[in-house]
TIRO-2110 file (N, C-alpha, C; in Angstrom, 1 decimal):
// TIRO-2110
79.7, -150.0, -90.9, N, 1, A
79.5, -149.7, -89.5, CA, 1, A
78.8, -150.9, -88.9, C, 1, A
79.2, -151.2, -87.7, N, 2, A
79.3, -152.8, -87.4, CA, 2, A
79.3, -153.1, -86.1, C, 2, A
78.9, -151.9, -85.4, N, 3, A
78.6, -151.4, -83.9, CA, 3, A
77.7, -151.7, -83.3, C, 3, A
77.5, -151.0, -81.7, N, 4, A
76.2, -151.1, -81.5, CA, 4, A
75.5, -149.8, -82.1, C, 4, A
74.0, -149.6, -82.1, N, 5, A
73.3, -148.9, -83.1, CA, 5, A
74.1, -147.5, -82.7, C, 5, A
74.3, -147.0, -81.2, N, 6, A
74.9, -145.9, -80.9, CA, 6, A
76.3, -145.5, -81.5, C, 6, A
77.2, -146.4, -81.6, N, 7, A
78.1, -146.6, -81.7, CA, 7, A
78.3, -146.2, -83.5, C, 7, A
77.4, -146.8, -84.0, N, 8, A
77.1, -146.4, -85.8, CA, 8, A
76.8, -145.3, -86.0, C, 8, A
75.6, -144.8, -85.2, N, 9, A
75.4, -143.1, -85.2, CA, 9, A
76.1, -142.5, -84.8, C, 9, A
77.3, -142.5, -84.0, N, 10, A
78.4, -141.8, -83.7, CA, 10, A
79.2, -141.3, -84.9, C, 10, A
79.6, -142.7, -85.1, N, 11, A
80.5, -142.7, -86.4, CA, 11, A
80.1, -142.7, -87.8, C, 11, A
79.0, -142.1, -87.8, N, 12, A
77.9, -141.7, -89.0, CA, 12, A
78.2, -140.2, -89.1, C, 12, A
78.2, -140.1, -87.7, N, 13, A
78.0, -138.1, -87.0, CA, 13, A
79.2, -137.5, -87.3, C, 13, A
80.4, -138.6, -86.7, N, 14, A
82.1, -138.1, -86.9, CA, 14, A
82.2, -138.3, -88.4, C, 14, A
81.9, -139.0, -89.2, N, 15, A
82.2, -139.2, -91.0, CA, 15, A
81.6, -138.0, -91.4, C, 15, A
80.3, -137.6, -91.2, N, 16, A
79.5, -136.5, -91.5, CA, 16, A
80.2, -135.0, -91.7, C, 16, A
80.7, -134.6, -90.1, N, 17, A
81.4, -133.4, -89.3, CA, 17, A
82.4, -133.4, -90.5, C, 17, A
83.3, -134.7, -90.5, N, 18, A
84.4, -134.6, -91.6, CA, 18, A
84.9, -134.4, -92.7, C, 18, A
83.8, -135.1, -93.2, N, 19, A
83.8, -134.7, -94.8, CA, 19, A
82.8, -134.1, -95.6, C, 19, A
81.1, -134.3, -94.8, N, 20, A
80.3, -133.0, -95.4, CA, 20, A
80.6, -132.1, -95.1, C, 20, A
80.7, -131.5, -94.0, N, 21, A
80.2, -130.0, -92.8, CA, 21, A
81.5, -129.3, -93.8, C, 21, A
82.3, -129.4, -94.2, N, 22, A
83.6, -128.8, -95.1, CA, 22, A
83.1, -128.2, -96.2, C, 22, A
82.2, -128.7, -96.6, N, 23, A
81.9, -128.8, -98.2, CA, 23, A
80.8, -128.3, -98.1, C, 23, A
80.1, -127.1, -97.0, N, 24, A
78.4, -126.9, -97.0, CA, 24, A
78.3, -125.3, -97.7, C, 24, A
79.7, -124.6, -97.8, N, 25, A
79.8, -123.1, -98.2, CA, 25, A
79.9, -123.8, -100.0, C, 25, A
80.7, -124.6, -100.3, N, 26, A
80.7, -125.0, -101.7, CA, 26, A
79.7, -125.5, -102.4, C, 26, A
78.3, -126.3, -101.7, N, 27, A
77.2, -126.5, -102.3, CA, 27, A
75.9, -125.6, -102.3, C, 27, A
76.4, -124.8, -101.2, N, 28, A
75.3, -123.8, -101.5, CA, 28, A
75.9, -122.7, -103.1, C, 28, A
76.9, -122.5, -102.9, N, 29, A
77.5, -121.6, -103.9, CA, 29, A
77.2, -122.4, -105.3, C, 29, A
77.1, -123.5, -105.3, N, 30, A
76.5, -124.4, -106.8, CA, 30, A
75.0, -124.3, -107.1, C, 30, A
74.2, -124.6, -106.0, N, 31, A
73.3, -124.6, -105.7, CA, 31, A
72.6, -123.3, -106.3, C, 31, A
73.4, -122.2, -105.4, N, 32, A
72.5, -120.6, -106.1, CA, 32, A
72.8, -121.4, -107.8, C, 32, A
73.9, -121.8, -108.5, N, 33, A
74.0, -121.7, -110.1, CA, 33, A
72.8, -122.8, -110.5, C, 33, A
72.3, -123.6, -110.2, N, 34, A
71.1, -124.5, -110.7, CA, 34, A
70.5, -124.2, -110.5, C, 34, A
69.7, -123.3, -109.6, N, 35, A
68.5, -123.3, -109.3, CA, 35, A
67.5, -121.4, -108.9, C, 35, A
66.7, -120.7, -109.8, N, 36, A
67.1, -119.7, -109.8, CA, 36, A
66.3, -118.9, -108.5, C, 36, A
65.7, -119.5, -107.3, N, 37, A
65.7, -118.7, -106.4, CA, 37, A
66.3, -119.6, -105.4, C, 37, A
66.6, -118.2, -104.4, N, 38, A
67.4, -118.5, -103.1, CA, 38, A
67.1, -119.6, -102.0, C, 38, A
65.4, -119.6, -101.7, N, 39, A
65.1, -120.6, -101.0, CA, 39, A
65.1, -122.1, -101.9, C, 39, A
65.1, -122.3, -103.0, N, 40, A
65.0, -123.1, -103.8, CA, 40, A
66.5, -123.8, -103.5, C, 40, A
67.6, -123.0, -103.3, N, 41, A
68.8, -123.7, -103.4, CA, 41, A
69.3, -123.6, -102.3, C, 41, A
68.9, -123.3, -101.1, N, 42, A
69.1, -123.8, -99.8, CA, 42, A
68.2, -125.0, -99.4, C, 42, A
67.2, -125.2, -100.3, N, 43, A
66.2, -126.7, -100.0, CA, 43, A
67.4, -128.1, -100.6, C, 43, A
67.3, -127.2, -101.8, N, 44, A
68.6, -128.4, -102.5, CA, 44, A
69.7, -128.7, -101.9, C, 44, A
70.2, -127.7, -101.0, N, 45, A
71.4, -128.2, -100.0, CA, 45, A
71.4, -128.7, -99.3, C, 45, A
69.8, -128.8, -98.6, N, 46, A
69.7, -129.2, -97.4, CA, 46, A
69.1, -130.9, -97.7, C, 46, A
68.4, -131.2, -98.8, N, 47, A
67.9, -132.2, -99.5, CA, 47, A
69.4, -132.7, -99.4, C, 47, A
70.5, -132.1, -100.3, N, 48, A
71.4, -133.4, -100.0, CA, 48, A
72.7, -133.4, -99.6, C, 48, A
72.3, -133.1, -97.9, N, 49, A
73.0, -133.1, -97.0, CA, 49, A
72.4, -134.3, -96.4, C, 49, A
70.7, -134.3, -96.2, N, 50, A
70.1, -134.6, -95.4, CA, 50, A
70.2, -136.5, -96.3, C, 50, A
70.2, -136.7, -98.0, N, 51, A
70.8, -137.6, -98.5, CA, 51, A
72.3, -138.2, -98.2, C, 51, A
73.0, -137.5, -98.0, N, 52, A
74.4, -138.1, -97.7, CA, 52, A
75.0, -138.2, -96.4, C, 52, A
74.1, -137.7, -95.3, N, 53, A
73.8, -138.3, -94.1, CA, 53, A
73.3, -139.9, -94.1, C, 53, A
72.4, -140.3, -95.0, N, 54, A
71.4, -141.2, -95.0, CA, 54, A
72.2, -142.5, -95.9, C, 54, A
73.7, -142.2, -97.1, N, 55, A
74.4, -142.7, -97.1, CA, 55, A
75.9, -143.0, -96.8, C, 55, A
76.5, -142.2, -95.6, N, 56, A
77.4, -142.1, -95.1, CA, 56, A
77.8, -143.6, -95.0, C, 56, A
77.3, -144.4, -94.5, N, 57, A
77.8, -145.8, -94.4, CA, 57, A
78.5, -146.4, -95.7, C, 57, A
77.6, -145.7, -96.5, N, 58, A
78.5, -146.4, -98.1, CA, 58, A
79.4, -145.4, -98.6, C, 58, A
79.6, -144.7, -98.0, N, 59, A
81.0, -143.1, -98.7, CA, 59, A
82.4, -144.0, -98.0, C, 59, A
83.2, -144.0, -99.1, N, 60, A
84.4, -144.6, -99.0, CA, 60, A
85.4, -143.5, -98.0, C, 60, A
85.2, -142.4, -98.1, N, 61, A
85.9, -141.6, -97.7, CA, 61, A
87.1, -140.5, -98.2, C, 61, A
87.0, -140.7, -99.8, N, 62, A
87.5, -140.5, -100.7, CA, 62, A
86.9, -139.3, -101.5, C, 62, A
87.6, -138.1, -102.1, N, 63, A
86.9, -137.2, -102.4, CA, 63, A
85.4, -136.9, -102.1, C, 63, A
84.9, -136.5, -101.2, N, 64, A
83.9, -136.0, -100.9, CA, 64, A
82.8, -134.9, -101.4, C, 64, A
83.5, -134.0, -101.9, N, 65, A
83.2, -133.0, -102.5, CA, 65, A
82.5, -133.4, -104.0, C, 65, A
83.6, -134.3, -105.0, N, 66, A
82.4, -135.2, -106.0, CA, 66, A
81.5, -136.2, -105.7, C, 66, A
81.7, -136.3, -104.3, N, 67, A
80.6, -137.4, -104.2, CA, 67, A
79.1, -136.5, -103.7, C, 67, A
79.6, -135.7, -102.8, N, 68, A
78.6, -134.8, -102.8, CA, 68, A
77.5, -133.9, -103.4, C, 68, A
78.5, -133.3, -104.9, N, 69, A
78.1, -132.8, -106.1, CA, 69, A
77.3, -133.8, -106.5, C, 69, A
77.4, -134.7, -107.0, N, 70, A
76.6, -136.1, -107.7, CA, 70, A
75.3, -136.2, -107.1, C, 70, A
75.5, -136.6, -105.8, N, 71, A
73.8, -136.3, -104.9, CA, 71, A
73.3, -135.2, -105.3, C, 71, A
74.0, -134.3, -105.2, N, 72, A
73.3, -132.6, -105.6, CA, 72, A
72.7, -133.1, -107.0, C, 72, A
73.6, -133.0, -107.6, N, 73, A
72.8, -133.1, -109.4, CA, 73, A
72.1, -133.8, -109.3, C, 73, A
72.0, -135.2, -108.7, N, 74, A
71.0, -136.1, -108.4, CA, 74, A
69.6, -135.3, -108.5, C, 74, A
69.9, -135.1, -107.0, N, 75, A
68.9, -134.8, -106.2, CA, 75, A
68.1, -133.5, -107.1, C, 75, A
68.9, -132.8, -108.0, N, 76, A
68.4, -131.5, -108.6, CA, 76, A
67.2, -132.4, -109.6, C, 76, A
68.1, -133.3, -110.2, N, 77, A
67.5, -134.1, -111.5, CA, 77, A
65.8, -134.4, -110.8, C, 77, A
65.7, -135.0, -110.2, N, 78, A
65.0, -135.7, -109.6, CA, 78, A
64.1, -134.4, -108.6, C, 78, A
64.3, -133.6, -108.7, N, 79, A
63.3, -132.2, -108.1, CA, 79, A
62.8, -131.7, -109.6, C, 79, A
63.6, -131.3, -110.2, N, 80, A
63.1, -131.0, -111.6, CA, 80, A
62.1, -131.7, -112.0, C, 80, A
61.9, -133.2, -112.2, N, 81, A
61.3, -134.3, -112.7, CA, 81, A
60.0, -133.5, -112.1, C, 81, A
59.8, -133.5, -110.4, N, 82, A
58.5, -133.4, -110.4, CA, 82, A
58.1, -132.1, -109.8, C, 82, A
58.4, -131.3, -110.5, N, 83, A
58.6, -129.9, -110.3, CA, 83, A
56.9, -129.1, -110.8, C, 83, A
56.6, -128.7, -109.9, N, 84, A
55.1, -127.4, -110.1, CA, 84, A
55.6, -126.9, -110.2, C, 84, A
54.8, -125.8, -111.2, N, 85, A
54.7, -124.3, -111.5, CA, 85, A
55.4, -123.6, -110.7, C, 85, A
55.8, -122.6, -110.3, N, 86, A
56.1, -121.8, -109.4, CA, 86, A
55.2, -120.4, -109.3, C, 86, A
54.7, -120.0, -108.4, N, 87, A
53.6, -119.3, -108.6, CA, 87, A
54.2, -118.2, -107.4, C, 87, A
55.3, -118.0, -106.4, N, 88, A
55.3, -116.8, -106.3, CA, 88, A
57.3, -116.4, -106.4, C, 88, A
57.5, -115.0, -106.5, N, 89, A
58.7, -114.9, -106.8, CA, 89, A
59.4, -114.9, -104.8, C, 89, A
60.7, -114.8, -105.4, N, 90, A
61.4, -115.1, -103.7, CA, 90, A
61.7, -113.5, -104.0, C, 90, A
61.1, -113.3, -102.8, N, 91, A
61.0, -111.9, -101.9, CA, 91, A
62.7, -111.4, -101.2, C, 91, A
63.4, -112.3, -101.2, N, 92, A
65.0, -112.1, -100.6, CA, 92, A
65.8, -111.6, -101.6, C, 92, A
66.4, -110.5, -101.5, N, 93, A
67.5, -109.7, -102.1, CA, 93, A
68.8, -110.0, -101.6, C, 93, A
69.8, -109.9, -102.7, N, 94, A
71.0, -110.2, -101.3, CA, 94, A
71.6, -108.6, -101.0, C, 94, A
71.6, -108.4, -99.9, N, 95, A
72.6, -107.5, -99.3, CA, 95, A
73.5, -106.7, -99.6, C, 95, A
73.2, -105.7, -99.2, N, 96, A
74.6, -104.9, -100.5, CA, 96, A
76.0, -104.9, -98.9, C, 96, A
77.5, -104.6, -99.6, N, 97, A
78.3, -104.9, -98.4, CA, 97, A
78.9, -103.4, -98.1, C, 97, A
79.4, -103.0, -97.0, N, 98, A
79.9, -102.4, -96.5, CA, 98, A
81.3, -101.3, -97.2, C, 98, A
81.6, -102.0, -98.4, N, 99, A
82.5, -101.7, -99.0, CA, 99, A
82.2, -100.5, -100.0, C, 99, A
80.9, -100.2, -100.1, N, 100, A
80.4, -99.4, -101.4, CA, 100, A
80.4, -98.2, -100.5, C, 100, A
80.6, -97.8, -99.2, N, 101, A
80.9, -96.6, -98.3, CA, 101, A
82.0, -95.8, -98.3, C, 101, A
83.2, -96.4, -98.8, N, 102, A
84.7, -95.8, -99.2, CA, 102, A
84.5, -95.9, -100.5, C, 102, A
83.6, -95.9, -101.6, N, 103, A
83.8, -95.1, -102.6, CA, 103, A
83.5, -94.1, -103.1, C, 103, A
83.8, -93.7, -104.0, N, 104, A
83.4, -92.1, -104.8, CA, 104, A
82.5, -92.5, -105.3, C, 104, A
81.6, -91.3, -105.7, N, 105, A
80.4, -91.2, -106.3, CA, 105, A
80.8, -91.7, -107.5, C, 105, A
81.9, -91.4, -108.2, N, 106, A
81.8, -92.0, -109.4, CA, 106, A
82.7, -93.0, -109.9, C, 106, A
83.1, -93.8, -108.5, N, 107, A
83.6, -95.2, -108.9, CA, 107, A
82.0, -96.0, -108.5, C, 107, A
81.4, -95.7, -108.0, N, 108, A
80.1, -96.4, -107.8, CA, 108, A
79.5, -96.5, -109.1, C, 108, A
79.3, -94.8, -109.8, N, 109, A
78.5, -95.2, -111.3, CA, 109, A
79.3, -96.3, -111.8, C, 109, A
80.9, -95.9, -111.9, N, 110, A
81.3, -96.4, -113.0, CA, 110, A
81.2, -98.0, -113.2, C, 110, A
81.4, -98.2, -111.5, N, 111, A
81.5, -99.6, -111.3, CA, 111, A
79.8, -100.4, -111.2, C, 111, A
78.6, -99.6, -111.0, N, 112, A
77.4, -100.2, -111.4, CA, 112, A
77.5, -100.3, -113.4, C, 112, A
78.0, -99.4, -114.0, N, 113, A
78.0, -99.7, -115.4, CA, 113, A
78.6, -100.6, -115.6, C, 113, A
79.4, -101.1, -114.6, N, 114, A
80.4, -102.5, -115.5, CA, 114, A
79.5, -103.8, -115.1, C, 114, A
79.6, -103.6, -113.8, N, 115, A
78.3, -104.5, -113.5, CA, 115, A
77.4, -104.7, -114.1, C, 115, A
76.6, -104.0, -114.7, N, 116, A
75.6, -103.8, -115.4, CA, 116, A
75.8, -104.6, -116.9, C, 116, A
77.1, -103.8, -117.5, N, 117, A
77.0, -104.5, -118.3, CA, 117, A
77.7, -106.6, -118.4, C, 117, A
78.7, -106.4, -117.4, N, 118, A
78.9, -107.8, -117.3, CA, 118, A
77.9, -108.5, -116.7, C, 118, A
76.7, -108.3, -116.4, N, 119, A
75.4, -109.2, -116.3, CA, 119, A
75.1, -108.8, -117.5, C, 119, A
74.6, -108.1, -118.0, N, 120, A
74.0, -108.4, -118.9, CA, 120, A
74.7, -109.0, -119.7, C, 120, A
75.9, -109.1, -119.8, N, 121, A
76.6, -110.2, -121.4, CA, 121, A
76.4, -111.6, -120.6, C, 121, A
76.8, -111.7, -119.1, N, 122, A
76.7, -113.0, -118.5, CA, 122, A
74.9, -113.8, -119.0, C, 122, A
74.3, -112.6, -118.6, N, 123, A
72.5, -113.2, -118.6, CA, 123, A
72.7, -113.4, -120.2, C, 123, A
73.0, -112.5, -121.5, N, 124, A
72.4, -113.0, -122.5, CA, 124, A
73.2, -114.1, -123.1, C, 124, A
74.2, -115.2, -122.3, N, 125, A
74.5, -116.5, -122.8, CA, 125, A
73.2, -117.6, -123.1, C, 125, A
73.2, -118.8, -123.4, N, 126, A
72.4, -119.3, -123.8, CA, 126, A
73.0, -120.4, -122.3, C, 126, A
71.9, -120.8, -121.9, N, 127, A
72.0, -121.8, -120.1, CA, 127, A
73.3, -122.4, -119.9, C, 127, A
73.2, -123.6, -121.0, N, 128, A
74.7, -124.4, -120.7, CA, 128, A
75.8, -123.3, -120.7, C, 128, A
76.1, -121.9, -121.5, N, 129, A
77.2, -121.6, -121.0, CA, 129, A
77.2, -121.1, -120.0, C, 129, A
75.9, -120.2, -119.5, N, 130, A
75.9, -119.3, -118.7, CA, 130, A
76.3, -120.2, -117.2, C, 130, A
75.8, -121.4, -117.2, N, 131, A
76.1, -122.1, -116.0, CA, 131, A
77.6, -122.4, -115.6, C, 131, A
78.4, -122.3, -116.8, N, 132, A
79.5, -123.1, -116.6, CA, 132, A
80.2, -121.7, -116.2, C, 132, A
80.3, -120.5, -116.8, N, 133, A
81.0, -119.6, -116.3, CA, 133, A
80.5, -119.1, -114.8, C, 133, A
79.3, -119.3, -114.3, N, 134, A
79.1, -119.4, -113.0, CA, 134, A
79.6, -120.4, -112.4, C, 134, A
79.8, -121.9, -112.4, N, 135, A
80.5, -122.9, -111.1, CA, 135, A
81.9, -122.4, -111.5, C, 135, A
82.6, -121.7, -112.5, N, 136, A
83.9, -121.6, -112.8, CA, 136, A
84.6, -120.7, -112.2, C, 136, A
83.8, -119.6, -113.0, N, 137, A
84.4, -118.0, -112.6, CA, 137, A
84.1, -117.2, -111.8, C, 137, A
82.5, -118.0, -111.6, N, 138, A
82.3, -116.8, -110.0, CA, 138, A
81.9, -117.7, -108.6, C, 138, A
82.2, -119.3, -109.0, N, 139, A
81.7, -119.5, -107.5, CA, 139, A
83.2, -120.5, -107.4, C, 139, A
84.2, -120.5, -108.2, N, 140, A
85.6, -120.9, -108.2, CA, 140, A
85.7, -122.5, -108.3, C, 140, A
84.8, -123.5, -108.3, N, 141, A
84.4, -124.5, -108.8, CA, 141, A
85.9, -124.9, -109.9, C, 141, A
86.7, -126.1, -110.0, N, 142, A
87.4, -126.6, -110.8, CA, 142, A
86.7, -127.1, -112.1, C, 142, A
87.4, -127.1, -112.8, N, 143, A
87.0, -127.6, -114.9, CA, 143, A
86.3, -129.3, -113.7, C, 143, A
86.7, -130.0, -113.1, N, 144, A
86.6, -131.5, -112.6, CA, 144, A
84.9, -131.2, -112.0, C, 144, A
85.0, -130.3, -110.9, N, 145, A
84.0, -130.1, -110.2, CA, 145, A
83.2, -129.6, -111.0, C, 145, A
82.8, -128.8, -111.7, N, 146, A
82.2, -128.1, -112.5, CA, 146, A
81.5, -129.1, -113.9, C, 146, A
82.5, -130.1, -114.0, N, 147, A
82.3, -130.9, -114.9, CA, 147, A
81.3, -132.4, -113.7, C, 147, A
81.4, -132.3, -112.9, N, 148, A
80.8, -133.3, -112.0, CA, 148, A
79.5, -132.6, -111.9, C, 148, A
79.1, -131.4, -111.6, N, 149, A
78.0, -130.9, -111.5, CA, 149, A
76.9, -131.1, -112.5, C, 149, A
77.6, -130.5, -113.7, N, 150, A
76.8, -130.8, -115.0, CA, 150, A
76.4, -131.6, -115.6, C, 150, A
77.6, -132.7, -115.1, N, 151, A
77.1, -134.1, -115.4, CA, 151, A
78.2, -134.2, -117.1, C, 151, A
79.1, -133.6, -117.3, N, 152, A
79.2, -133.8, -118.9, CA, 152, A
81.1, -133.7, -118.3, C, 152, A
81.9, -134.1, -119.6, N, 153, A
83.1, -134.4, -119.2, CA, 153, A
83.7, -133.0, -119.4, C, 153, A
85.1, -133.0, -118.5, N, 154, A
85.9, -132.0, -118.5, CA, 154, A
85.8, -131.0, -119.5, C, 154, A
86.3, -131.8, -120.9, N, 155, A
86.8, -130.8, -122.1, CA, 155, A
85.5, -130.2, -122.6, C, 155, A
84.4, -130.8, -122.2, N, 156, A
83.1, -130.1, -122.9, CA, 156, A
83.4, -129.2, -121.8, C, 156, A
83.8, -128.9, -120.4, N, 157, A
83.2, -127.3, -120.0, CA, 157, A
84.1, -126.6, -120.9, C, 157, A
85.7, -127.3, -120.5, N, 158, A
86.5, -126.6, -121.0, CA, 158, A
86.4, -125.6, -122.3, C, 158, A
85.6, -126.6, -123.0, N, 159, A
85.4, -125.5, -124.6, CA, 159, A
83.8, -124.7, -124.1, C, 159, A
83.1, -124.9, -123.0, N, 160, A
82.1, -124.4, -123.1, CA, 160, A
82.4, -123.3, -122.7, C, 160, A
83.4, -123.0, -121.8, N, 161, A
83.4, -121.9, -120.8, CA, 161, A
84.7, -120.6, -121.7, C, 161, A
85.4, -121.3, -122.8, N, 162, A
86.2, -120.8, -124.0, CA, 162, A
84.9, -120.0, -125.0, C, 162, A
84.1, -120.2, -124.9, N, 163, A
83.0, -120.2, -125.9, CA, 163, A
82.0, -118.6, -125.5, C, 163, A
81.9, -119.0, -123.7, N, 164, A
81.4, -118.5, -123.1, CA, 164, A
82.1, -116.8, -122.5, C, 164, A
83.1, -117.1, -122.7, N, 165, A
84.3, -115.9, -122.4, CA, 165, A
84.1, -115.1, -123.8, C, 165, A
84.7, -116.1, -124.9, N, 166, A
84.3, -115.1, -125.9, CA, 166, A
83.5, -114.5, -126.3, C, 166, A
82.4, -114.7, -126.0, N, 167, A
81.0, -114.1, -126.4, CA, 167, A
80.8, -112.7, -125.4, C, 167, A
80.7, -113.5, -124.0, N, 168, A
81.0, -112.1, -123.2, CA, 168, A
81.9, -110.6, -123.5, C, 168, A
83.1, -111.5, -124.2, N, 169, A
84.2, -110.4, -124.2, CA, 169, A
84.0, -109.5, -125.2, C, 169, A
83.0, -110.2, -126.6, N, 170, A
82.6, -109.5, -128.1, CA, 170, A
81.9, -108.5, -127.4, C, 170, A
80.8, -109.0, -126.5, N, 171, A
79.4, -108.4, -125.9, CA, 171, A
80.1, -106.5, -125.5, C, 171, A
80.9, -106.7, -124.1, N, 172, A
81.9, -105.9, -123.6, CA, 172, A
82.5, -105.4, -124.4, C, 172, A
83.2, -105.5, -125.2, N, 173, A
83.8, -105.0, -126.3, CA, 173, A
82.8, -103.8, -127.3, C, 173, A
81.7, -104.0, -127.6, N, 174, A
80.6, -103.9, -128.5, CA, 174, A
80.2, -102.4, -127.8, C, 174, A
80.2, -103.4, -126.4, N, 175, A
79.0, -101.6, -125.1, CA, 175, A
80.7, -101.0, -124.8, C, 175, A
81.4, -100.7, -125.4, N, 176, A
82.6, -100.3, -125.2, CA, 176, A
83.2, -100.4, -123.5, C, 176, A
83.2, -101.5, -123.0, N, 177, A
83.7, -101.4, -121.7, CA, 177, A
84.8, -101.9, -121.8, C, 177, A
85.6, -101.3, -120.7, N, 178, A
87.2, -101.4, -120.7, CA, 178, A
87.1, -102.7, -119.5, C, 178, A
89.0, -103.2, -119.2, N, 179, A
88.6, -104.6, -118.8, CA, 179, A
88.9, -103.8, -117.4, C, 179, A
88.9, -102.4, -117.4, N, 180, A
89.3, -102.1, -115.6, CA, 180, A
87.8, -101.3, -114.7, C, 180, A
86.7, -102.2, -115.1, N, 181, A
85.4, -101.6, -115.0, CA, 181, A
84.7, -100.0, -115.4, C, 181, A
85.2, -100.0, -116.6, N, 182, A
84.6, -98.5, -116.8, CA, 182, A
84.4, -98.5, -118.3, C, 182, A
84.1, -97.0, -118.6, N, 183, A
84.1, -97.3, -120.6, CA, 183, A
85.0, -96.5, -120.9, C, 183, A
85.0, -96.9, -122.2, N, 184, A
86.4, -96.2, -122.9, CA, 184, A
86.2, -94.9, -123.0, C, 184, A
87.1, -94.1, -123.6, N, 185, A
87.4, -92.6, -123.7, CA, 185, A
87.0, -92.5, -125.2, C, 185, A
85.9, -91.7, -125.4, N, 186, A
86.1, -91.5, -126.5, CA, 186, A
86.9, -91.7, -127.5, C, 186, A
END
């Protein structure tokens, strides 16, 4: 940018609108997976938005979304580094939706027991998988994206998140749940 100063911040503001403001529901949705409270990973969004504002002049204009991710992980790397204690928990719950009103009393149990138990197989993975089945399977993140986040190459999520399925599925299998949210029939 090669303007007058206005003229740069215009076209800092139009590159911005373009190609970040697109991508701000996708890095929060990563963000909740690195980081385990809610205000924690809206700081980190905002940390690097507020970075890739500050290098817009040097963004080719070219996939934006990995370039974006990379500041994130950056930016996570580098919060980690000088990271205190945490000394109180985040007080914010998320929201239950509208949808649990049209059901039956006992698609609610049944469907808190699946719940129930697919967190609990999701929580008892060990971090690296648990992460990868979160940018993959619940925040829809690609093997590429997902592999940009983590920082490690494709085929390692690819076998991580193969790894990570099967364990869940033994887990599920074990507390006898069926794959259509409920448990088996005697």
């Amino acid at each position: 940018m090669t303007g007058s100063p206005a003229a740069d911040d215009r076209a800092r503001r139009e590159a911005f609108s373009t190609h970040v403001v697109p991508e701000i529901d996708v890095l929060l949705r990563v963000a909740y997976t690195l980081v385990p409270r809610a205000a924690d990973a809206e700081d980190l969004v905002q940390d690097t938005l507020l970075r890739a504002f500050q290098a817009m002049d040097s963004f080719d204009g070219r996939h934006p979304r990995a370039w974006l991710l990379t500041i994130m992980r950056n930016t996570q790397i580098n919060r980690t580094r000088r990271r205190r204690p945490e000394l109180l928990d985040d007080p914010d719950r998320p929201e239950q939706t509208g949808s649990e009103a049209s059901m039956s009393p006992e698609e609610l149990v049944v469907g808190e027991m699946f719940d129930g138990e697919v967190e609990a197989a999701l929580d008892s993975l060990p971090g690296r998988l648990r992460q990868v089945v979160e940018l993959v399977d619940v925040h829809g993140l690609s093997y590429a994206e997902a592999a940009q986040v983590m920082g490690i190459p494709v085929g390692t999520v690819m076998s991580r998140l193969h790894r990570a399925r099967s364990r869940m599925r033994s887990r599920l299998v074990t507390a006898g749940v069926n794959g259509r949210g409920g448990r088996r029939s005697p």
